[in-house]
Residue, then its C-alpha position, 0 to 999 in steps of 0.5 A: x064158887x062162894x068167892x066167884x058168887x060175892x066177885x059177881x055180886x060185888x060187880x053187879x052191887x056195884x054197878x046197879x045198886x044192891x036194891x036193883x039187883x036180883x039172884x036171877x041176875x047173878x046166877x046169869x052172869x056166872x052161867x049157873x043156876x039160882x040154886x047155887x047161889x041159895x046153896x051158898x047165901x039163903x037170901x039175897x040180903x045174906x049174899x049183901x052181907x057178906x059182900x060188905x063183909x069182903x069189902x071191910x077186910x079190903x078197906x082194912x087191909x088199906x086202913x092198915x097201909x096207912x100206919x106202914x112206914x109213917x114219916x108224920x102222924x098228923x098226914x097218917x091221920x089226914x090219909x085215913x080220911x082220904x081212905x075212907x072217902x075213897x072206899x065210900x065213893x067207890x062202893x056207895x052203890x052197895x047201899x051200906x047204910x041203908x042195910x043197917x037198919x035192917x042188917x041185923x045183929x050180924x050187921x050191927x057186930x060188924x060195924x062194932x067191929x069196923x069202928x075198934x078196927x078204926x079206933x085202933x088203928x088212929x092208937x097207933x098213929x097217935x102212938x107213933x105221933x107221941x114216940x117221935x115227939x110229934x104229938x104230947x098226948x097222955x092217951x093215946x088210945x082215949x084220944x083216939x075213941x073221942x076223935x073217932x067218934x067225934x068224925x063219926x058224929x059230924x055224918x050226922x050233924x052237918x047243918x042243915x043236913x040231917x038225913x040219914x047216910x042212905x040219902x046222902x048226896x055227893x054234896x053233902x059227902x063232899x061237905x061231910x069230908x070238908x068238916x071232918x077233915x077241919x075237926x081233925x085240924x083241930x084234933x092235931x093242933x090240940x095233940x101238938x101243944 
């Protein structure tokens, strides 16, 4: 029942927005009582948290795609931000960044997490890179926390633009992609010389 309650939030997360939505809603599309929902999540914000969480180990599992069979590095590097960019465009209604302010330490372990995962997973490539002669990296793993940092960072420095992610518009994310993708243009063209 637990994986029904989160595919049913998921849905309505999805379509009205986490905030719009009520436990009555839920319970209403899965014909059954509120107090099945309470008897799984004490709160609607339990419930927001751990349908994040059930969308990470999705956007995981496609981080992880990426590093299966690669013929470059640099075009895996590029695929992850083309994976990121999708996974936000198809979730932005969940309001993930607006629970991180008040998501807590749960929430906030959760994003440590995701950013090892991430970090991580460009070792890899990175690894890949410097095996096939495609990258002359000594690090790859220090190379790889400064880039994923560095990409990071630009969410919150594109000129002009300094609101929080929660206020970001499609405009805004558009030109934030547009500015990674240029900074890891730089990144490669460094790991290649």
């Amino acid at each position: 029942m637990r994986d029904k309650i989160l595919e049913a939030a998921l849905r309505r997360f999805t379509h009205y927005g986490a905030a719009k939505t009520t436990m009555n809603e839920i319970a209403d599309d899965l014909h059954c009582s509120k107090a099945s929902l309470y008897y799984y999540f004490p709160d609607k914000k339990a419930m927001h948290l751990a349908v994040l969480e059930k969308i990470a180990e999705a956007y995981f599992t496609e981080m992880a795609k990426v590093t299966e069979n690669i013929q470059s590095a640099a075009q895996a590097l590029y695929d992850l931000i083309d994976v990121k960019k999708a996974f936000i465009s198809k979730f932005c209604r969940l309001e993930i960044f607006k629970i991180q302010h008040d998501g807590g330490a749960a929430f906030e372990e959760g994003v440590k997490k995701a950013k090892q995962i991430e970090i991580g997973v460009c070792t890899e490539i990175i690894k890949v890179g410097i095996a096939s002669g495609e990258f002359n990296v000594f690090d790859a793993a220090q190379t790889a926390e400064l880039m994923v940092q560095a990409l990071v960072g630009l969410r919150f420095s594109v000129p002009g633009r300094f609101a929080n992610e929660a206020d970001m518009d499609e405009e805004t994310f558009e030109l934030v992609i547009e500015k990674q993708k240029m900074l890891l243009d730089i990144f490669i063209k460094s790991m290649k010389a």
